[in-house]
ZAMARGU-4260 file (C-alpha; in steps of 0.2 Angstrom, whole numbers, plus 5000, padded with zeros to 4 digits):
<rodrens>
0) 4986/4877/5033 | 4996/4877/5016 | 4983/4866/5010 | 4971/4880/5013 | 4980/4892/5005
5) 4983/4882/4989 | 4965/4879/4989 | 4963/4901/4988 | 4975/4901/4975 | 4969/4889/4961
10) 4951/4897/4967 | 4958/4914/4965 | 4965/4907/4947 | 4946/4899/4942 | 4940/4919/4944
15) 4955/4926/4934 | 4949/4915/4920 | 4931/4912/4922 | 4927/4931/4925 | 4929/4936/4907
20) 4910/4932/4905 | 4904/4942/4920 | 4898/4960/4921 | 4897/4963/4901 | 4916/4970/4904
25) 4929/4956/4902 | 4943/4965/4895 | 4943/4978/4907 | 4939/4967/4923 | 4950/4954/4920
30) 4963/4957/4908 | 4954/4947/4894 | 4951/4955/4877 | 4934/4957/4872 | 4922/4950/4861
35) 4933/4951/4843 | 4923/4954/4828 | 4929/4947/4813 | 4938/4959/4798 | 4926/4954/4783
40) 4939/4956/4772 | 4944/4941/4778 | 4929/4931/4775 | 4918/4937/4766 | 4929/4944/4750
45) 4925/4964/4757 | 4939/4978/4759 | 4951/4972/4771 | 4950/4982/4786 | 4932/4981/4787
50) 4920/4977/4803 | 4905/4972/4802 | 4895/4977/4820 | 4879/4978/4813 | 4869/4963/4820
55) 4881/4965/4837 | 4871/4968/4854 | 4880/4980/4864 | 4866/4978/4877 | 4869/4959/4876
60) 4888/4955/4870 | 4894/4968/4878 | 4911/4976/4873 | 4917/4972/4855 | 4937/4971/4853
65) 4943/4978/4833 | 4956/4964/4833 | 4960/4959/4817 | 4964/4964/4798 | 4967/4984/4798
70) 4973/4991/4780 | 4990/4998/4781 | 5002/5011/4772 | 5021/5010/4778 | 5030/5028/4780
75) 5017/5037/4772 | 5006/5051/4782 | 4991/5051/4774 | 4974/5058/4779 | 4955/5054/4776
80) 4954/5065/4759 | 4971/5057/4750 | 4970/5039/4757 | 4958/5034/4744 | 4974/5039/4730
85) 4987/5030/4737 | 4987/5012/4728 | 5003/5005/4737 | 4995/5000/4753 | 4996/4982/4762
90) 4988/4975/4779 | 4993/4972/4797 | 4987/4962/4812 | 4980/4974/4827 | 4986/4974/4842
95) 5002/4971/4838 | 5021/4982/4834 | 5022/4985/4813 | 5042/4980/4816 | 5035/4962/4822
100) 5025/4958/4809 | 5034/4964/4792 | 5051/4971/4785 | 5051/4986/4795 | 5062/4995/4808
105) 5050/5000/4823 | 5056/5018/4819 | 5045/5027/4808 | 5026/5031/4804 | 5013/5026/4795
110) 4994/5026/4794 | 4979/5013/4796 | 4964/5014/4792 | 4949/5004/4796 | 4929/5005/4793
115) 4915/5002/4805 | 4897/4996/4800 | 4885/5000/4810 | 4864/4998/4815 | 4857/5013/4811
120) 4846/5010/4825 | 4863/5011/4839 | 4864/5021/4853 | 4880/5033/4856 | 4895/5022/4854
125) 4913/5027/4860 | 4930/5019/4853 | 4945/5018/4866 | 4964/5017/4863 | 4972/5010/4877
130) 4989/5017/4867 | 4998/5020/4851 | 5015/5019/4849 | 5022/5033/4851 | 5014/5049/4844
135) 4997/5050/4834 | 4984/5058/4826 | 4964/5051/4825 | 4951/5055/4811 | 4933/5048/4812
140) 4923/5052/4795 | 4934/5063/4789 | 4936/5073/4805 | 4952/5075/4815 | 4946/5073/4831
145) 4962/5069/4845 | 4981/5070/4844 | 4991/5063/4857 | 5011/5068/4856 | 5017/5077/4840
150) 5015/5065/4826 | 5028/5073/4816 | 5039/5063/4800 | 5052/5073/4807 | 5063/5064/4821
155) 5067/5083/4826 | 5048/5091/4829 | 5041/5074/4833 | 5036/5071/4853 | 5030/5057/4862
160) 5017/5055/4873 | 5009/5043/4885 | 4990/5044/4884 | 4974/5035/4880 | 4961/5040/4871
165) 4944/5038/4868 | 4932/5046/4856 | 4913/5046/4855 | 4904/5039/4840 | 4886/5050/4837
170) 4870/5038/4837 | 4864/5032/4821 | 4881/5034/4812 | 4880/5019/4799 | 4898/5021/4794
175) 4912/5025/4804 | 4928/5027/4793 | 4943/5027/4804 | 4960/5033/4799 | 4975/5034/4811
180) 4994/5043/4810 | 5006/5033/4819 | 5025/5041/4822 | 5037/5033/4833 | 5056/5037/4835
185) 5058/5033/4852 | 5050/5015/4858 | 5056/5000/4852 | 5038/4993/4851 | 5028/5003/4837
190) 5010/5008/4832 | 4993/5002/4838 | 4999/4990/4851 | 4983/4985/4859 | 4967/4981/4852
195) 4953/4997/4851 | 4939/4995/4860 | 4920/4999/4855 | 4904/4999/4867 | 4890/5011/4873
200) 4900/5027/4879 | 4892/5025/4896 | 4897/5008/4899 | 4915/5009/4891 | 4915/5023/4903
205) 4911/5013/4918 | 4923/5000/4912 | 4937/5012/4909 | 4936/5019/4929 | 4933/5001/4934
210) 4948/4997/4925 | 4957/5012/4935 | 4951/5007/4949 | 4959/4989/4948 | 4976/4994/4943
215) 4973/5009/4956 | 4973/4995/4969 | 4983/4982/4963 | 4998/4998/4964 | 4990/5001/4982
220) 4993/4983/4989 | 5011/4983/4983 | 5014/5000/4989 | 5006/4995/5005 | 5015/4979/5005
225) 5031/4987/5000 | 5030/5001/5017 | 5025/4985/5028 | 5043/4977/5023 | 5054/4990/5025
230) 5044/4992/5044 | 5049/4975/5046 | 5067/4976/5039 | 5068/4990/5051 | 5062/4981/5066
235) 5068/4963/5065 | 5087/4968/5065 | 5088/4972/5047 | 5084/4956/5039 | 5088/4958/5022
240) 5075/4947/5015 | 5063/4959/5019 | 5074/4973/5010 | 5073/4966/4994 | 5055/4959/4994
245) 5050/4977/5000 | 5060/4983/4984 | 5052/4970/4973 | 5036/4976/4977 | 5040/4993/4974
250) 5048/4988/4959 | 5030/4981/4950 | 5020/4995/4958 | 5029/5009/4951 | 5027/5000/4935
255) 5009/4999/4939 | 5006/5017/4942 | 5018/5023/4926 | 5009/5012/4913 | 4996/4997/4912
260) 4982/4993/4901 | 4984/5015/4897 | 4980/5020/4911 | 4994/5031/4914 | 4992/5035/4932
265) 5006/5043/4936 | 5009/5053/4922 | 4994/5061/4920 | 4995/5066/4938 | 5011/5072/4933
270) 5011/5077/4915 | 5025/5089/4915 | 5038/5075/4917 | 5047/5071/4900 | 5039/5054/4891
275) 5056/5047/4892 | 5060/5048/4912 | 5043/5039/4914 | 5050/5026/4903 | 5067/5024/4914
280) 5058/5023/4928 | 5045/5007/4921 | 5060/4998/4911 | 5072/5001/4926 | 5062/4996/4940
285) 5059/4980/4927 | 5076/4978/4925 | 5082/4978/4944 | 5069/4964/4948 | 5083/4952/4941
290) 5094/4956/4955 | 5083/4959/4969 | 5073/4941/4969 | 5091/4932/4967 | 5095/4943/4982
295) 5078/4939/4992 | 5081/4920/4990 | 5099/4920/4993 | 5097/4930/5011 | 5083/4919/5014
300) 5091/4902/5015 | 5110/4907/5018 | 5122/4890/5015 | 5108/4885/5003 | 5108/4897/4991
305) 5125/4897/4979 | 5131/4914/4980 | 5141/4914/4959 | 5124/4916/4953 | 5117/4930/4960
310) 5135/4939/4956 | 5131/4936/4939 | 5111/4941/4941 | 5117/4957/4950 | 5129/4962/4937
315) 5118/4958/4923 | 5105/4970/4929 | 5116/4982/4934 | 5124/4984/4916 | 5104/4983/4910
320) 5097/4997/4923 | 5117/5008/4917 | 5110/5007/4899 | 5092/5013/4904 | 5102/5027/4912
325) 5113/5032/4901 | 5104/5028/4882 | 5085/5030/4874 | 5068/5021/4876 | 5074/5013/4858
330) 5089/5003/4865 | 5086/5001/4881 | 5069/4993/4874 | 5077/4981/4864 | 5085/4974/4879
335) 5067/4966/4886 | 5070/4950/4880 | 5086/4946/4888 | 5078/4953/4905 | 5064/4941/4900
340) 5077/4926/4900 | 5084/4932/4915 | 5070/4932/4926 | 5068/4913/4919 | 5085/4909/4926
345) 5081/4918/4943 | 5066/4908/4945 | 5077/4891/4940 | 5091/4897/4954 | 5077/4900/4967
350) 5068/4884/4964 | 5085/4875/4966 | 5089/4886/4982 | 5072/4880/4989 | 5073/4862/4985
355) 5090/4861/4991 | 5086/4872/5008 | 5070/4860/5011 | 5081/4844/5008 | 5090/4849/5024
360) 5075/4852/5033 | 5070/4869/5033 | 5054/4873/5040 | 5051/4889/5026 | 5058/4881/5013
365) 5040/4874/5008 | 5029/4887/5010 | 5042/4898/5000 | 5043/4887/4985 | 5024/4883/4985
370) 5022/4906/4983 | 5037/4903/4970 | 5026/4890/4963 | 5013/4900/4963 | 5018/4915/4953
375) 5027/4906/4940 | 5013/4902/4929 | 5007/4922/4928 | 5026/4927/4925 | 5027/4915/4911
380) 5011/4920/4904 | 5017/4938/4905 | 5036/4931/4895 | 5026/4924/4882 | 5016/4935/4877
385) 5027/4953/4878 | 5038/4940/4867 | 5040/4943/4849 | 5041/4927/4845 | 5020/4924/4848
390) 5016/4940/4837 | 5001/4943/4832 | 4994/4942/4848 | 4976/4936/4847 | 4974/4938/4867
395) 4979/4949/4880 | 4979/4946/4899 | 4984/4959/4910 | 4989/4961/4928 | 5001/4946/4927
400) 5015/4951/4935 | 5003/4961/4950 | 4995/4944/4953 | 5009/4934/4952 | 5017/4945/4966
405) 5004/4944/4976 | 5001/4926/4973 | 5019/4925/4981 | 5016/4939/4994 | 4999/4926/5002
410) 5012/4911/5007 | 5025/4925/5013 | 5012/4932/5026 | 5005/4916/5029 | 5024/4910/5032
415) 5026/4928/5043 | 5007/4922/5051 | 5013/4908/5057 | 5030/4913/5065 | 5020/4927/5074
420) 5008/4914/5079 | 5021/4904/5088 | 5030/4917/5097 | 5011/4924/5103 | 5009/4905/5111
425) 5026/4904/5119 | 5023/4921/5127 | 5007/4916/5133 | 5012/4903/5141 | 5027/4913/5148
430) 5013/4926/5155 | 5003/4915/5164 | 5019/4907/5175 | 5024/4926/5178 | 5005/4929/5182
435) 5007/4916/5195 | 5023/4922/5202 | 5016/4940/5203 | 4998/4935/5214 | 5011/4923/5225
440) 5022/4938/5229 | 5008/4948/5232 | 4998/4939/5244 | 5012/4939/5254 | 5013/4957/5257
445) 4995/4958/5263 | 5004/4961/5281 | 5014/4975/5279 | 5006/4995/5283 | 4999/5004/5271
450) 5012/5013/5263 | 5022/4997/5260 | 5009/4987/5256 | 5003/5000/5240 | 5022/5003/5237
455) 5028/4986/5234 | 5012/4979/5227 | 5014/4992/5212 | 5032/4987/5210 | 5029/4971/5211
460) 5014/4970/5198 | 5013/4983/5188 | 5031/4988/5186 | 5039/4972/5188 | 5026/4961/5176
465) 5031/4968/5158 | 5048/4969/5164 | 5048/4952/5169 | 5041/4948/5153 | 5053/4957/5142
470) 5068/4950/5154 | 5058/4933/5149 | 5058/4937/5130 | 5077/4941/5130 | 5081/4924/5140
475) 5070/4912/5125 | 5080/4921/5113 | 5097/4921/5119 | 5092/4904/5121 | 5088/4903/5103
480) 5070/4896/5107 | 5065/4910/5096 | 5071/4920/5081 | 5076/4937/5077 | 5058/4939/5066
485) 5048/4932/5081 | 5056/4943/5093 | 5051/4959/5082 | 5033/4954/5085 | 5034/4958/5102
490) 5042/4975/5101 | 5027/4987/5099 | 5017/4980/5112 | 5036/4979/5123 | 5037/5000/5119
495) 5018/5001/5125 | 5023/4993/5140 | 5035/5003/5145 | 5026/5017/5141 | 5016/5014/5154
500) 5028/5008/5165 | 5039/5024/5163 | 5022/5036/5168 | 5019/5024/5185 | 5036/5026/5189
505) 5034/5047/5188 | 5020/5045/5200 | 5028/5033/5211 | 5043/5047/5214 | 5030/5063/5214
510) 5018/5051/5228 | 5036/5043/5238 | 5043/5064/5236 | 5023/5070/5243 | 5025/5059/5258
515) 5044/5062/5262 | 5045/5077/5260 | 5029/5089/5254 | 5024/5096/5242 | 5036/5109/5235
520) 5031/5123/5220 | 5041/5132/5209 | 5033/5143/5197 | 5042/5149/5181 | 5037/5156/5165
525) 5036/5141/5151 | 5025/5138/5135 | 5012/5128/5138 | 5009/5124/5119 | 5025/5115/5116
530) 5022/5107/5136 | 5005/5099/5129 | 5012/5095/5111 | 5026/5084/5120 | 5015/5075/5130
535) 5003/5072/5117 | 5018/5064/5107 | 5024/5052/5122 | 5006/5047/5122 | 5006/5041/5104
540) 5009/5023/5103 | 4998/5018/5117 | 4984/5029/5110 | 4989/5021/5092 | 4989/5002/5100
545) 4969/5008/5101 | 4967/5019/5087 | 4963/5033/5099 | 4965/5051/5092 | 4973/5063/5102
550) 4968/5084/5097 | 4972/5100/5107 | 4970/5118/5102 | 4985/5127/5111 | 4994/5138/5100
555) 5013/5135/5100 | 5014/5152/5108 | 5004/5151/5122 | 5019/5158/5138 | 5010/5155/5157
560) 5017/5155/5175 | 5015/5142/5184 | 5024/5124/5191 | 5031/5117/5175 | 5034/5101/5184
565) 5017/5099/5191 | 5006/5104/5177 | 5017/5091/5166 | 5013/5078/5179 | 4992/5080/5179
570) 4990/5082/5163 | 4999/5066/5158 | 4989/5056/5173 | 4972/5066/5164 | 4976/5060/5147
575) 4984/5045/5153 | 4966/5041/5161 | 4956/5046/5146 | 4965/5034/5134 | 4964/5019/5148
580) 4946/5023/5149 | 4941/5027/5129 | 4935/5013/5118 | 4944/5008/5104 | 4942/5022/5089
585) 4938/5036/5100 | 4946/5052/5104 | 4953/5064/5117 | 4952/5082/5117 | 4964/5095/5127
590) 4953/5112/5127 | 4965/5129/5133 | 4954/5144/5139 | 4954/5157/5147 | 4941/5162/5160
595) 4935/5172/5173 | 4943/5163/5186 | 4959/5160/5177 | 4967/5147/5165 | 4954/5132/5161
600) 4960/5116/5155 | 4950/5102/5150 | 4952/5084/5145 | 4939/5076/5137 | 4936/5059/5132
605) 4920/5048/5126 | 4926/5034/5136 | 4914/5022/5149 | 4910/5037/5159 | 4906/5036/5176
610) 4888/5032/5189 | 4883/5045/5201 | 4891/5033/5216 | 4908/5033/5208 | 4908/5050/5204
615) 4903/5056/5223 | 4919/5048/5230 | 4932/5051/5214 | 4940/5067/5222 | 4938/5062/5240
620) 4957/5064/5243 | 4957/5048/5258 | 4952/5037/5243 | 4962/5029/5229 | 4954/5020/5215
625) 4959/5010/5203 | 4948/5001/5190 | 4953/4994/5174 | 4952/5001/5159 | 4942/4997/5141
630) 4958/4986/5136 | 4959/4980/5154 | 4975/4989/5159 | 4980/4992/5175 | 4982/5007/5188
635) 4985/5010/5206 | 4972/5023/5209 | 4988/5036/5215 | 4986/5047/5200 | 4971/5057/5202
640) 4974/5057/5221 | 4991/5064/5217 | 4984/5077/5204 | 4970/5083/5216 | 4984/5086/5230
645) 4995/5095/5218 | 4983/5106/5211 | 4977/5111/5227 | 4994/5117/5233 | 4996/5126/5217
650) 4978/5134/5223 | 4969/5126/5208 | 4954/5116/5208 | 4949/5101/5200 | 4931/5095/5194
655) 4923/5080/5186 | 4908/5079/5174 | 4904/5062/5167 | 4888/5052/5159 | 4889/5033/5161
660) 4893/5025/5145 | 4896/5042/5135 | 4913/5049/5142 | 4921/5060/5155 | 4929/5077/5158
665) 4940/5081/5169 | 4942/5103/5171 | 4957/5111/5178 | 4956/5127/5184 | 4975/5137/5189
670) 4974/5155/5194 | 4989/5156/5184 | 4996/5174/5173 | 4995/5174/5157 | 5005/5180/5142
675) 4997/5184/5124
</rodrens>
């Protein structure tokens, strides 16, 4: 199986790197920058800053990335009508921070300029800005036309602001004059930081919401995968393994959703949270991933893993996450490179960990250091090229640190796969030697009179089956035959059982009580709207474990006079039939009316239905039925008989419509008060 999954992942790799060809999108599909046009400043002895896109096929080449050359003038805020007068200007690489590639602090401003030629002949063209660094303003010919933030000289009136941009270039525009503001006081990475880019304003459009739509999911899984790991923390005795994976998962995502590639999610569904909390909130979460996978890996393989080290990791990011707390964007910033050597050493101390836990024959230790394996190269690649030491950067892969985690995330639920897979087999097994046990016991009551005979065949079978096979369960792990993880698989399906069990139970009494000693009413004034809401809610894992939906329309309010007890006892048996007897995806419905003849309720259900031959001889009260239901559970056929003996006491009827293969519904009919 391993072998499998290492197949998937270098196939998943071969599409991360081959699919920058595909679509016409690469950029935005995978991460790649797009086709790069070269400055002719550069080559051909023109202005620097120059782009020469007129021979380029948008149709063809698709999206065009302005990497390159751009002209540049340091602390100086100059617009499209006094550019042309100041002399004193220079040239800086795009994408890429103006304090990584010159003598100059990342606080500041300063304004590029670029020119686009253009075909005469082009369509509508539109230019987007993932992001600038960290306040701007954006003329095109002369024309402001977009300001993000408040691109002021002034550190006092200045305000950042997390946005992208994308402005729309009119067809047949052979000359597009570019000039862009930059101000940053805040982030320790300043200016135009990723490369514009310029196709058809349709198709960027496309891309941009495909872009969305990725990072939108890539959030999503490791949201999803994060709720999954705290259910299983939660359910397998609080293993703390899956604490700190679920936190590392949330961790990225959060980062996802504040900022990637400028898509902003978060914040521009939330715009009236201040520029700098979004920040704590990306660089913290960053930050804390140095002590949470040293964590994960050391409660993983205990007496493997040395614990010194992850003392020192945990400290390390808790002094980094104090500083994102307690200081600005600007310093806190700064502190990205150590947090990138730190997450190095983790992967160093994990690999060790691993190495040393599969040494002494542990049967995860290979499958979690083939996932560790598995991310490293995408966390590397992210390292090197958020580094300052490989500025300019002349690409750009995005998503890294999403697939890596993912990457991981395939070997951990192959490794969870597998231990479930295991336990499922052992209880299989287990279940066929109680089956055999339970038909033996059985067939040896075939003697007895009918009341014993249907009393202690429904003890012995249905009651005493999953309790036999939870009592089983207990004794494999007490025996250490399986772990603590493995026995958390079963506890659903043990709390459906149960369920069940707890509901034959309550109509064993009512039918042993019926025989004995009658059938006795007591009539009081209850609300029927929290009766039905509390039954509904004990129904809700087995109706979940077949993703039945359970609806009623009975107001909270709804006082009536009648057996509490009894009405509690049919309606469970009604809905506990129409759920035994729904298919998978269905629903059930509980309808409340009044009527002439007094209070209707009605439970219906589009189930298996029923033929005119089982319908006949349903409610023929010296029959019981039992048939099994769409999931193949079990009954003893007392219910309905009970519920048509009870009603009738209570001097309420019961009727039965059903159409084979489209559902069922059951009417019940009290002539009961009623209080508005």
């Amino acid at each position: 199986m391993s072998k499998s999954i290492l197949r998937f992942y270098f196939l998943g790799l071969f599409f991360f790197f081959s699919i920058e060809s595909s679509e016409g999108q690469p950029e935005l599909i995978a991460g790649l920058s797009g086709n790069q046009i070269e400055p002719i400043g550069q080559f051909q002895g023109s202005k620097i800053g120059q782009f020469d896109l007129r021979n380029y096929n948008f149709e063809k080449d698709g999206q065009a990335s302005l990497t390159g050359i751009w002209e540049f003038h340091w602390r100086k805020m100059l617009t499209p009508d006094n550019i042309n007068l100041d002399k004193d200007s220079s040239s800086i690489h795009v994408p890429g921070s103006w304090h990584r590639q010159g003598n100059y602090p990342s606080k500041g401003y300063a304004t590029y300029r670029a020119t686009l030629l253009l075909s005469p002949n082009q369509p509508e063209l539109s230019m987007y800005f993932p992001y600038i660094n960290s306040a701007s303003r954006i003329w095109m010919n002369g024309r402001l036309v977009t300001e993000t933030g408040i691109a002021d000289v002034n550190e006092d009136g200045y305000k950042p602001q997390l946005a992208n941009i994308l402005v729309t270039i009119p067809s047949g525009t052979p000359v597009v004059e570019i000039v862009i503001q930059a101000v940053n006081y805040s982030y320790f990475s300043a200016g135009v930081s990723t490369a514009p880019r310029i196709d058809k304003t349709s198709t960027l459009f496309r891309s941009v919401e495909k872009a969305n739509g990725i990072e939108n999911f890539f959030a999503g899984s490791l949201m999803s995968m994060f709720i999954y790991q705290i259910i299983l923390y939660f359910l397998i005795g609080r293993e703390k393994p899956y604490l700190w994976l679920a936190l590392i998962c949330l961790g990225v995502a959060i980062r996802s959703l504040i900022v990637h590639g400028g898509s902003f999610l978060l914040p521009n569904i939330i715009p009236s949270i201040d520029w700098e909390l979004w920040k704590k909130l990306e660089f913290g979460s960053v930050y804390a991933v140095i002590a949470f996978f040293p964590l994960y890996i050391y409660h993983l393989f205990p007496g493997y893993a040395p614990k010194k080290p992850v003392i020192f990791f945990v400290a390390v990011a808790v002094i980094m996450c104090t500083t994102v707390i307690v200081t600005n964007q600007y310093i806190y910033g700064a502190l990205l490179e150590l947090c990138n050597g730190m997450l190095l050493l983790t992967f160093i101390y994990a690999i060790y960990s691993i190495l040393k836990a599969w040494r002494a024959k542990s049967n995860d230790a290979k499958i979690i250091l083939l996932g560790v394996l598995a991310a490293f190269p995408f966390i590397l690649t992210e390292i090197i090229q958020n580094s300052r030491f490989f500025y300019p950067k002349h690409f750009e892969f995005m998503y890294l640190v999403e697939l890596g985690l993912l990457a991981f995330l395939l070997f951990q639920v192959y490794l969870l796969a597998n231990h479930y897979g295991k336990a499922y087999r052992n209880l299989e097994s287990l279940n066929l030697n109680l089956e055999k046990i339970v038909t033996e016991r059985t067939s040896q009551l075939t003697t007895a009179n009918t009341v014993k005979d249907r009393l202690l065949s429904v003890m012995s079978h249905d009651i005493k089956s999953p309790l036999n096979s939870l009592r089983g369960i207990l004794q494999i792990y007490n025996k250490g035959s399986i772990s603590q993880q493995e026995f958390g698989h079963f506890a659903q399906h043990i709390e459906n059982d149960l369920s069940k069990t707890n509901l034959l139970v309550e109509n064993i009494v009512f039918w042993t009580a019926s025989q004995l000693k009658g059938v006795v009413v007591k009539k009081e004034k209850f609300n029927l709207g929290l009766l039905t809401e509390e039954i509904v809610q004990l129904f809700q894992t087995m109706s979940a474990s077949k993703q039945i939906t359970l609806n009623h329309n009975v107001p909270n309010d709804f006082m009536i006079i009648s057996d509490r007890n009894i009405l509690n006892f049919v309606i469970r048996n009604m809905i506990a039939n129409a759920v035994k007897f729904s298919f998978e995806g269905g629903e059930v419905n509980i309808i409340v009316s009044r009527s002439n003849e007094g209070l209707l309720i009605q439970i219906k259900d589009k189930g298996v239905g029923m033929n005119e031959i089982t319908l006949a001889s349903l409610l023929r009260p010296d029959r019981t039925m039992s048939t099994s239901g769409t999931s193949n559970e079990k009954g003893t056929g007392l219910g309905l008989a009970l519920c048509l003996e009870y009603l009738q006491k209570l001097g309420g009827q019961l009727s039965v419509e059903s159409i084979e293969g489209k559902g069922s519904m059951f009417s019940i009919v009290l002539p009961t008060e009623t209080e508005e």
